[in-house]
VOGU-3710 file (C-alpha; in Angstrom, 3 decimals, decimal comma):
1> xxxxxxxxxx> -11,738/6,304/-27,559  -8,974/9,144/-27,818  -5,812/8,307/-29,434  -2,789/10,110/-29,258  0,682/9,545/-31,342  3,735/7,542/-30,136  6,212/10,448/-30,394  6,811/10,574/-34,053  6,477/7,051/-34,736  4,003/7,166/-36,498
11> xxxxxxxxxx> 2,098/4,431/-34,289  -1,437/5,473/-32,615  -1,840/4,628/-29,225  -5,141/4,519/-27,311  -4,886/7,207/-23,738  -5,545/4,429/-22,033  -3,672/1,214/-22,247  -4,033/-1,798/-20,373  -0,720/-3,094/-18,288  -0,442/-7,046/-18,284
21> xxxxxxxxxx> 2,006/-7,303/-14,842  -0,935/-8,686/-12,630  -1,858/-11,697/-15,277  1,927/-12,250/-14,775  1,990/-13,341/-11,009  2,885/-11,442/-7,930  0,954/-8,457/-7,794  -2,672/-9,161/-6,917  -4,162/-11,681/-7,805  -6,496/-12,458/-11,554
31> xxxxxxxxxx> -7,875/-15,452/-13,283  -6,957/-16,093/-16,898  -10,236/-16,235/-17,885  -11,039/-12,501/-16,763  -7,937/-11,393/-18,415  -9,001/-13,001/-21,631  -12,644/-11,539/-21,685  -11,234/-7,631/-20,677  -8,514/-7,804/-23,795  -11,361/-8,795/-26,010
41> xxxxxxxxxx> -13,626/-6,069/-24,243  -11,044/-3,261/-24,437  -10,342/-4,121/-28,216  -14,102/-4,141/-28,950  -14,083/-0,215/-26,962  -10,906/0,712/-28,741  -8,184/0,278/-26,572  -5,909/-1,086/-28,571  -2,302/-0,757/-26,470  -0,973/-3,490/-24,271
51> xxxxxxxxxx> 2,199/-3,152/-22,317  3,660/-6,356/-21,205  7,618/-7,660/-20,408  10,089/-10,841/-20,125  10,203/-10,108/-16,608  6,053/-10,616/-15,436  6,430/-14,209/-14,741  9,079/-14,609/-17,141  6,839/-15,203/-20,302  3,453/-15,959/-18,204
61> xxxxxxxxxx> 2,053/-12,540/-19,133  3,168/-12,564/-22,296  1,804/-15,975/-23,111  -1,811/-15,062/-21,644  -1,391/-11,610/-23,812  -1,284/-13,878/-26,696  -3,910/-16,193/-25,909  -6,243/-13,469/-25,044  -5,509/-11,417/-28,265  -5,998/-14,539/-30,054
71> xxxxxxxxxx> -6,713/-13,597/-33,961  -7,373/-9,961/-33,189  -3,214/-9,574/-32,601  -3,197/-7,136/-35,857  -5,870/-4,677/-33,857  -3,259/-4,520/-31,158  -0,362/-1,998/-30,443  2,321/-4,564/-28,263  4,736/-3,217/-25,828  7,207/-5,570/-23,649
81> xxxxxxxxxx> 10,372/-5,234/-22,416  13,717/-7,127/-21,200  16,625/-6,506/-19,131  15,607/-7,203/-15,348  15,115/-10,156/-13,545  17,995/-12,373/-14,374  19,357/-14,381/-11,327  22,944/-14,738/-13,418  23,472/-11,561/-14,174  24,738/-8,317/-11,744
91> xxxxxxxxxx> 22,184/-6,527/-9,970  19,986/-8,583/-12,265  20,199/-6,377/-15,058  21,677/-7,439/-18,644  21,244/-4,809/-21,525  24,278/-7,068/-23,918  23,630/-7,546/-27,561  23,267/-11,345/-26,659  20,582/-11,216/-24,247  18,736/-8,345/-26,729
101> xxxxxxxxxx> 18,719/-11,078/-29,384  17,835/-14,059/-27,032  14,767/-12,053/-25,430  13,264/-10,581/-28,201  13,406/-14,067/-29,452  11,788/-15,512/-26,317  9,161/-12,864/-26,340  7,850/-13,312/-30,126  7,499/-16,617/-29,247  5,637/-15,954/-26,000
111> xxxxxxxxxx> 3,149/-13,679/-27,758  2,756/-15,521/-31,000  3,702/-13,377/-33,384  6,633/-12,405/-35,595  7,211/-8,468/-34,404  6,324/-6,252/-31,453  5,497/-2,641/-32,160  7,431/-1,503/-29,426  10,078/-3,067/-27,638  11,708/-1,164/-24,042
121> xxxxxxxxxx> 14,661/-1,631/-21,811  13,210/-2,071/-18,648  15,701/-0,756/-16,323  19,335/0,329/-17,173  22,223/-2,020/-17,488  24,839/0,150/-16,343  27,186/-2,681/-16,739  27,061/-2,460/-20,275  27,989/0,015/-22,895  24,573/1,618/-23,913
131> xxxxxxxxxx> 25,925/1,863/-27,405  25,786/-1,792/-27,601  22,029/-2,030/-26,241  20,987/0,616/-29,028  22,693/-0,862/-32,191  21,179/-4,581/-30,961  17,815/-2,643/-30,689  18,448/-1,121/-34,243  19,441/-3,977/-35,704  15,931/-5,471/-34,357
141> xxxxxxxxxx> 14,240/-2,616/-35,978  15,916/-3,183/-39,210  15,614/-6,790/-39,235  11,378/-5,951/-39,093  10,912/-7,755/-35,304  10,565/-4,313/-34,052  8,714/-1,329/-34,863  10,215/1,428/-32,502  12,084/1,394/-29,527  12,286/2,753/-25,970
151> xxxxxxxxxx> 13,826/2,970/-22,096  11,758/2,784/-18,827  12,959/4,243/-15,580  15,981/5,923/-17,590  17,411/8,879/-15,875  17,669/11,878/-18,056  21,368/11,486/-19,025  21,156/8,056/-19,589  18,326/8,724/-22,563  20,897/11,430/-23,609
161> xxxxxxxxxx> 23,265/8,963/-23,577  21,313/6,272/-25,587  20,029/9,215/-27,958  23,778/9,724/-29,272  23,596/6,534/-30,697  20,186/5,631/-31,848  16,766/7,419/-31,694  14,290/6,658/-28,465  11,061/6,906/-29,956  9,074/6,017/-26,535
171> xxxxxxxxxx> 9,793/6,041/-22,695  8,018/4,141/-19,919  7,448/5,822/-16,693  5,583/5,866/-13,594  3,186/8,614/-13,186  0,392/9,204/-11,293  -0,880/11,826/-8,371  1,893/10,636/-6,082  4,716/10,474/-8,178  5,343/13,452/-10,275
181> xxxxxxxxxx> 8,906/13,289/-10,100  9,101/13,166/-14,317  7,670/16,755/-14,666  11,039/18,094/-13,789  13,412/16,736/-16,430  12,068/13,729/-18,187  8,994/15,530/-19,426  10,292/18,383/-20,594  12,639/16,360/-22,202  10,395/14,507/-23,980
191> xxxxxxxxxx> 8,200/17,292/-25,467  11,508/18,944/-26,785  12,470/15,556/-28,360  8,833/14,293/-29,459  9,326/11,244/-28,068  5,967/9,549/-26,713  5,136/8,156/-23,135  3,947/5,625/-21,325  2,260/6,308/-17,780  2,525/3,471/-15,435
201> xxxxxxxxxx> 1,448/3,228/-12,008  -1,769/5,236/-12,976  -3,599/4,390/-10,302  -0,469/4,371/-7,841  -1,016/0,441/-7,197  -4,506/0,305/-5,972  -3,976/3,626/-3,610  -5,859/5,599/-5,926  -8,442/3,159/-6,456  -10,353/4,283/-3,418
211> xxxxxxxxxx> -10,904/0,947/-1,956  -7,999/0,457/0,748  -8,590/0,390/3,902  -6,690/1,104/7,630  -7,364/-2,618/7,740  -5,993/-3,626/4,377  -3,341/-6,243/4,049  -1,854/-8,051/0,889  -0,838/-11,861/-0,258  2,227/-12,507/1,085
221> xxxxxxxxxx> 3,350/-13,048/-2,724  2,008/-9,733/-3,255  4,867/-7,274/-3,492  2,703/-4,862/-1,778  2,595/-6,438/1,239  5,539/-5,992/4,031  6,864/-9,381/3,267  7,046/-8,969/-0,121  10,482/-9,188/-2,243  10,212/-5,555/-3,194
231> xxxxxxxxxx> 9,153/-4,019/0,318  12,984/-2,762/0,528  12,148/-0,221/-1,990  11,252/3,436/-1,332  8,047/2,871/-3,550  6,739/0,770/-0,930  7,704/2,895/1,674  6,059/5,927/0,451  2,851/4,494/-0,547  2,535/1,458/1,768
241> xxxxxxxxxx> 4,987/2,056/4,502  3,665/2,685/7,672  5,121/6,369/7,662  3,088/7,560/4,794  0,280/4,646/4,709  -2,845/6,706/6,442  -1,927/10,012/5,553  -2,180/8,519/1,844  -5,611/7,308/2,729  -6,850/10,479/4,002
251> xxxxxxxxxx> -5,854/12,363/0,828  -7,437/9,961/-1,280  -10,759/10,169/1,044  -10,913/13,862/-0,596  -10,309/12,879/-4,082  -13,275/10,976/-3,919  -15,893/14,219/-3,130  -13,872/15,723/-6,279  -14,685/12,777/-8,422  -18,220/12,725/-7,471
261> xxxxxxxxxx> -18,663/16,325/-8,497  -17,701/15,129/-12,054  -20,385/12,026/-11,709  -16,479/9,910/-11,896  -15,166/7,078/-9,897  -12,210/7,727/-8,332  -9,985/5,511/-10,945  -11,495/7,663/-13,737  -10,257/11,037/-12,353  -7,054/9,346/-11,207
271> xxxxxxxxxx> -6,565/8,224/-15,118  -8,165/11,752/-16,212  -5,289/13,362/-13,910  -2,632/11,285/-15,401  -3,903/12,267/-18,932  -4,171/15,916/-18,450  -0,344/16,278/-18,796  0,239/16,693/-23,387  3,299/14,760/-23,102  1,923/11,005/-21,883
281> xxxxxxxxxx> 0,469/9,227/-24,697  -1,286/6,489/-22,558  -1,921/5,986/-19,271  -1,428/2,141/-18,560  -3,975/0,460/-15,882  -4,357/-3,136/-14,975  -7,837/-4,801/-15,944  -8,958/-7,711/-13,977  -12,359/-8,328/-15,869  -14,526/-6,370/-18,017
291> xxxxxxxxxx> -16,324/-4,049/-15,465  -12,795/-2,688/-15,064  -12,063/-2,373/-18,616  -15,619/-0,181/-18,829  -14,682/1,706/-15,904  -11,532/3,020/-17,030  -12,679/4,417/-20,617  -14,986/6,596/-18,390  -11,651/8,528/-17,754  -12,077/9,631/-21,605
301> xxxxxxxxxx> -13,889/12,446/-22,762  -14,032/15,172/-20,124  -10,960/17,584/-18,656  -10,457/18,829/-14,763  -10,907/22,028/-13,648  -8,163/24,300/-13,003  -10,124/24,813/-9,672  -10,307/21,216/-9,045  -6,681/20,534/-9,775  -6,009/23,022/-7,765
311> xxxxxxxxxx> -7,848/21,271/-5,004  -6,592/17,843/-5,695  -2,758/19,241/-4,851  -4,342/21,444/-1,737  -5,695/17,642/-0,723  -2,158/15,978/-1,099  -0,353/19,310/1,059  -2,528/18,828/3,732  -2,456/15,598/5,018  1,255/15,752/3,837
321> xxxxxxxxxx> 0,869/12,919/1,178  3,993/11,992/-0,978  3,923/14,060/-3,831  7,546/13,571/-5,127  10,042/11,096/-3,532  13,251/12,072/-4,502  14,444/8,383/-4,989  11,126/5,999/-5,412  12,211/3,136/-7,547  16,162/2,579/-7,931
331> xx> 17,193/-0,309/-5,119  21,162/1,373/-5,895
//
């Protein structure tokens, strides 16, 4: 396994990391007992990050995180987050010092343990003073529940913002061959700063999995599918949306010839894409079972071709594949 540093945290984080929404309910679909057996497989190959929140199934993930991790928690770097989802609160976003304290409370008792190495806002409560978000985090930090802090899906002045008051050691971001909108500001950003990152979206929901089809259709409680409560959002349109939806596919039916050149799936050059750029510390992908887990260190080890990268952007301009929405995940 290759590990890479958390900003300056001091915290090493394996480049890939596995991301707990699915065992949390409404995306895809995943039995417990998979989940359990690919945590204890991607400890045993050295993956040792697991990115989980409040908000997948409101403590469902982060229970099964705990039951899978069982005694082996100490092996384990934990990320989870709070701040979305509530039904009370505007836009259902609450950054206040009182729901900081009740969540982080929630969520060490959801994962069984008495500190999380990293804890995240998940989206930005613009209804509250960001000051007061960062000195509840700090306090946390201070008060040993927390080892380091972070924001995910930020925009660039609001980490500026949050930075005048306390140090972001990580961000969370989505990243992956069709959405490169971070290498503008946010990257940049963080490489001046030194503050580490976490890829989501690696393997842009399944697209760059290689196994959709023309045909393909979702759960209705999958919020991939048309009916789904987030099919309102641009990321849906732009991967999923008719518009985009089979000029997508016929990009990704060229990264495959690419991968094979390599003797790759196409989820391992997908990951090894995501990893190429210095500033992401891990590249977070959901695991399913074990097979998956083994499939995705394959990503490890090797680089891509300047030629090939080339290539893989030449594939995405031709069949005019979305590269980089200018708004994919804000509903505002």
């Amino acid at each position: 396994m290759e590990y890479r540093s958390f900003g300056q945290t001091g915290i090493q984080t394996s480049a890939i990391g596995v991301g707990c929404w699915e065992i949390g309910g409404g995306y895809g679909s995943i039995e417990e007992a998979d989940f359990i057996k690919a945590v204890n497989r991607a400890l045993d190959v050295g993956i040792n990050c697991f990115d989980t929140a409040e908000a997948y199934g409101f403590g469902a993930s982060e229970r099964s995180l705990a039951k899978a991790l069982g005694g082996r928690r100490k092996e384990a770097v934990i990320t989870t987050k709070f701040g979305v989802g509530y039904p009370e609160a505007q836009n259902f976003r609450d950054g206040s010092r009182k729901r900081v304290m009740e969540s982080i409370e929630k969520s060490l008792g959801n994962l069984d343990t008495d500190y999380v190495d990293i804890y995240l806002v998940h989206w930005p409560d613009r209804n509250t003073p960001f000051e007061e978000t960062m000195l509840a985090l700090d306090d946390l930090v201070k008060q040993g529940k927390v080892r380091a802090v972070g924001l995910s899906n930020f925009r660039l002045e609001e980490i500026k913002a949050c930075m005048s008051t306390r140090r972001i050691d990580v961000v969370q971001y989505c990243w992956n061959m069709f959405d490169r909108r971070m290498e503008s500001e946010i990257f940049p950003y963080c490489r001046a700063h030194n503050i580490g990152v976490m890829a989501y979206g690696s393997l842009a929901y399944g697209m760059l999995t290689g196994t959709f089809t023309e045909e393909m259709t979702f759960d209705k409680g999958d919020w991939r599918s048309k009916r789904g409560q987030l099919a309102n959002l641009n990321l849906f349109q732009h991967l999923f949306g008719p518009e985009y939806y089979l000029k997508n596919l016929r990009a990704v039916a060229e990264l495959k010839s690419i991968a094979q050149r390599y003797g790759k799936s196409l989820p391992q050059l997908a990951l090894r894409w995501t990893l190429s750029n210095p500033v992401v510390s891990t590249a977070l992908v959901g695991c399913r079972n074990p097979r998956e887990v083994e499939d995705n260190v394959g990503a490890i080890g090797w680089s891509i071709s300047d030629a090939d990268m080339q290539e893989i952007d030449a594939a995405f301009a031709k069949h005019g594949a979305v590269t980089t929405p200018s708004v994919w995940l804000e509903t505002e």
